[in-house]
C-alpha positions in Angstrom: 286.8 212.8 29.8 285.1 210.8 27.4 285.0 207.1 28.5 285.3 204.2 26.3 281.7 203.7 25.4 281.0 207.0 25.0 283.7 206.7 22.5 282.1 203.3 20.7 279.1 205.6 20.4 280.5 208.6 19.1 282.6 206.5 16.7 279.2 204.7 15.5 277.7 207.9 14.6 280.5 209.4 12.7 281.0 205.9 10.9 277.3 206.6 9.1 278.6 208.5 6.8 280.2 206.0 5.4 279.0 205.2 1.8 280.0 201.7 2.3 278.5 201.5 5.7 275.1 203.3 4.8 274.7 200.4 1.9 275.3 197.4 3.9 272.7 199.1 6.3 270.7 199.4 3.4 270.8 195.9 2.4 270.0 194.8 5.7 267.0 196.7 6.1 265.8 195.1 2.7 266.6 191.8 4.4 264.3 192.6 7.8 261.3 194.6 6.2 259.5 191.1 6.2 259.5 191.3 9.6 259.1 194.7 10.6 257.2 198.2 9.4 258.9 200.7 6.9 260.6 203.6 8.5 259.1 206.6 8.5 255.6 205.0 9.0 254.1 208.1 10.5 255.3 211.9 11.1 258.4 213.0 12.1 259.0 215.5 14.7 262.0 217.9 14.9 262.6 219.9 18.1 264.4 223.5 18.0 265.5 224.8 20.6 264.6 228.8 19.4 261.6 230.1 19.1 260.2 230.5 15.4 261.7 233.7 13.2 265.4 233.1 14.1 268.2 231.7 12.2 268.2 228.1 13.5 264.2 227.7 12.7 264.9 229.1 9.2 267.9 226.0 8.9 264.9 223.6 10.4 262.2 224.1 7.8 264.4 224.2 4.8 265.7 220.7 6.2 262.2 219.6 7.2 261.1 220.7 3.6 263.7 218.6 1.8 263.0 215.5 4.7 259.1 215.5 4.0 259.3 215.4 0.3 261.9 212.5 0.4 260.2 210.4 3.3 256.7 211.0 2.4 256.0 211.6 5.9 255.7 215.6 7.6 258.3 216.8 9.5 256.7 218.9 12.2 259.0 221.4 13.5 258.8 221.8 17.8 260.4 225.0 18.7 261.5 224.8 22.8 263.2 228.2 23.3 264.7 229.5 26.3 267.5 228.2 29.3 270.2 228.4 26.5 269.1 225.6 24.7 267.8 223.2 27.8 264.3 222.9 27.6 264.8 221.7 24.2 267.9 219.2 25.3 265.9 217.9 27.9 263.1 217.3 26.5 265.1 215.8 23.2 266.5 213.5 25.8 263.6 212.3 27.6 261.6 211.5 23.9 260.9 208.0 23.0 263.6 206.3 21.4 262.2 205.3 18.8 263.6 207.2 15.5 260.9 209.6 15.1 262.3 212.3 17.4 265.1 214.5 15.7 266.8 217.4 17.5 268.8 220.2 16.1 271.1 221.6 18.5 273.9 224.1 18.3 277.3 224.6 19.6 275.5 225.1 23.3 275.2 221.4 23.5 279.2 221.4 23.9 279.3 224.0 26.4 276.0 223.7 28.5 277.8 220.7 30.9 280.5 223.2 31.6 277.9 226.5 32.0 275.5 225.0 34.1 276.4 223.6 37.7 273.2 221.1 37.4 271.4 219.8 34.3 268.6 217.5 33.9 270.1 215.4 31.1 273.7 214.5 30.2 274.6 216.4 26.9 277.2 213.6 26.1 275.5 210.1 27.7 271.7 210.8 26.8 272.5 211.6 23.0 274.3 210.2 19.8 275.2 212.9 16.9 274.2 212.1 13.3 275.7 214.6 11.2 276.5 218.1 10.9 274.4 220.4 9.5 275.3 224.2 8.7 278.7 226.0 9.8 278.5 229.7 9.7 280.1 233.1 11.0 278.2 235.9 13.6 277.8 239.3 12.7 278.2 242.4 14.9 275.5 244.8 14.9 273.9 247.5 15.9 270.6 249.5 15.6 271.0 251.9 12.7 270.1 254.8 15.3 273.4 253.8 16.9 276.3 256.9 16.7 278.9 254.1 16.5 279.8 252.6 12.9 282.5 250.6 13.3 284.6 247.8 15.7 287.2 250.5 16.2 284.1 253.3 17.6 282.0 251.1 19.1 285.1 250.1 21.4 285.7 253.7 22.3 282.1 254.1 23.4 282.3 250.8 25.4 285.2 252.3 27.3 283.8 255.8 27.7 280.5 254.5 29.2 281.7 250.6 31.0 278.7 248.7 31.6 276.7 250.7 29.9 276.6 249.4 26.6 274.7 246.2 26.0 274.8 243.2 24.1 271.8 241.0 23.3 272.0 237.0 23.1 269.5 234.4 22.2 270.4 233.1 25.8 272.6 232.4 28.3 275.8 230.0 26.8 274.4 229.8 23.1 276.7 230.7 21.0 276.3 234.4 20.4 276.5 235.0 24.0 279.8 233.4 24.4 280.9 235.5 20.9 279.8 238.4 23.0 281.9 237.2 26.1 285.1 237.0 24.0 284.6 240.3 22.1 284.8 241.8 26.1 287.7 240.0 26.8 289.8 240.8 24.0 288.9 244.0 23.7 289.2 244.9 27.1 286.0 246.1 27.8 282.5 246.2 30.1 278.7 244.8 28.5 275.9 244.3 30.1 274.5 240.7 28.9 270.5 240.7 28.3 269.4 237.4 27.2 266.5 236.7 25.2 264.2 233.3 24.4 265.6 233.4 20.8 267.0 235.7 18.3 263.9 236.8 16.8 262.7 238.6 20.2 266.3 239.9 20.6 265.7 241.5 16.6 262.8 243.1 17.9 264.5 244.8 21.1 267.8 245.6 19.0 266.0 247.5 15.8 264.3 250.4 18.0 267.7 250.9 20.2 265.8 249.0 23.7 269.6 247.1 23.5 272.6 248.7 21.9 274.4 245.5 19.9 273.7 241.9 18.7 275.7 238.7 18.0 274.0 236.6 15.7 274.2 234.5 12.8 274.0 236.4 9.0 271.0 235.2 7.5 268.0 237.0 9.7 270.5 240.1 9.7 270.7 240.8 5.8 266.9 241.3 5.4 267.2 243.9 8.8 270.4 245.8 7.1 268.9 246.1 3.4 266.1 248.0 5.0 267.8 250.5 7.0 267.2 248.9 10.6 270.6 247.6 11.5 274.0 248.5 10.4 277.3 245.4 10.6 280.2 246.0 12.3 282.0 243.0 11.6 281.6 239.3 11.2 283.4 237.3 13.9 285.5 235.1 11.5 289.1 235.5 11.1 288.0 236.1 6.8 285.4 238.2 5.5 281.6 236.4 4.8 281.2 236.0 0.8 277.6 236.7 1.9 278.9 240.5 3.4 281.9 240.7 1.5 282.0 244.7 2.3 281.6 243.8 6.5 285.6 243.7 7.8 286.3 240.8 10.1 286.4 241.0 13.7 289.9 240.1 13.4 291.5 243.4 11.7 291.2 244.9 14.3 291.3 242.3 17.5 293.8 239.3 15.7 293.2 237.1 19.1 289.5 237.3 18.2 287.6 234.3 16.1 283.9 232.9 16.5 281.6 231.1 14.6 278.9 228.8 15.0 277.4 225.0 14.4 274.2 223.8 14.3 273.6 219.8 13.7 271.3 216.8 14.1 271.2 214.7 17.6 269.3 211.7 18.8 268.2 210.2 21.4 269.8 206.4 20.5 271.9 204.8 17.7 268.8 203.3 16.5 267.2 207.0 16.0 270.5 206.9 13.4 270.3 203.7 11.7 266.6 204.8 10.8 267.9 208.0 9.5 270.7 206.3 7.7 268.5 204.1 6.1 266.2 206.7 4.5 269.3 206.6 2.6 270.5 209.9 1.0 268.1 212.0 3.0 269.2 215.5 1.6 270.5 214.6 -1.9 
């Protein structure tokens, strides 16, 4: 249960994006820059927790693209793969506080606390969120060498051979992995989970057939499917992607069955926000 200054805290960090808010911040940083340095005055670090090649590092340099040009200061992107997003939480949490540490977590930074019977920071205590970033469905796949082509077969050929059939993640508790774990439930079914440091190793397992299916975000998918290397199944949303608008949802066929996932912007303290906030506008 969330105690009543986590709450203040949380309640800060939503109330930046308030237009009225971020000016008065504004005009309060005008006020103190007689007495202390403009923010950014050097580089900018932004950890990933994936390794480089995957969705969520693509999401980073686009951001850190758009951040360098508007601070005038480089945004160096840290990718921390592996332990389902930990390495790069804990070391996100242990960073000076000081506003020039950014972290872009995913949905594993809600379910890590209640995965993992010991962790070396506290997802909820040792961070404040700033803002969310991207929202997005998963998308069912399979090698192209695969004899199953849709939700409907590849759940026949899950029940023929239980256990059998695997499923790739980029680790344990990240969000495909726990689309992956629900698919099994509600379709009634045995996979074998085999976890990987990131998508982008999991891409290079799942093209030649080494494991037999994938959840995963769209966008590193679509480049893999226009060449003939993986063929959709379905995208985990209860509607159709605008992106695949050909790929049936998950949910024609399983209606209990939804998933997608969230990637967005943590730090370690309220004032990692305020100096954030007060680049003013950062991605306009």
């Amino acid at each position: 249960m969330i105690d009543r200054r986590q709450l203040l805290r949380l309640s800060a960090a939503s109330t930046l994006a308030s237009p009225a808010l971020a000016a008065g911040l504004l005009g309060r940083a005008a006020l103190a820059q007689t007495q202390a340095p403009v923010w950014p005055g050097r580089f900018v670090r932004m950890i990933v927790p994936y390794p480089a090649g995957g969705g969520a590092d693509t999401i980073a340099r686009l951001i850190a693209g758009r951040l360098s040009d508007t601070w005038g200061q480089q945004v160096l992107i840290e990718n921390r793969g592996g332990a389902g997003g930990n390495i790069a939480s804990e070391a996100a949490a242990r960073s000076a506080p000081d506003g020039y540490t950014m972290y872009l977590a995913g949905e594993f930074q809600a379910t890590n606390l209640y995965l993992y019977p010991r962790l070396a920071y506290d997802p909820v205590a040792d961070f404040v969120p700033v803002t969310l970033v991207v929202q997005y469905p998963a998308v069912l796949v399979v090698p192209n060498s695969s004899p199953v082509h849709s939700v409907k077969e590849f759940i026949a050929h899950a029940k023929v051979n239980p256990g059998q059939v695997t499923f790739a993640s980029p680790g344990h508790g990240t969000g495909p992995h726990l689309a992956g774990e629900l698919f099994k439930r509600v379709a009634g079914i045995e996979l074998t989970h085999v976890p990987y440091r990131g998508a982008a190793p999991a891409l290079q397992d799942l093209v030649p057939g080494r494991v037999d299916s994938f959840f995963n975000n769209i966008a590193p998918i679509i480049p893999l499917m226009q060449q003939g290397q993986l063929r959709a199944l379905a995208v985990t949303t209860v509607n159709r992607s605008a992106i695949l608008p050909d790929i049936p949802a998950m949910s024609d066929l399983l209606p209990r069955y939804e998933a997608s996932f969230w990637a967005g912007f943590f730090g370690a303290t309220l004032y990692s926000i305020i100096s954030w906030a007060l680049s003013a506008l950062i991605l306009r």
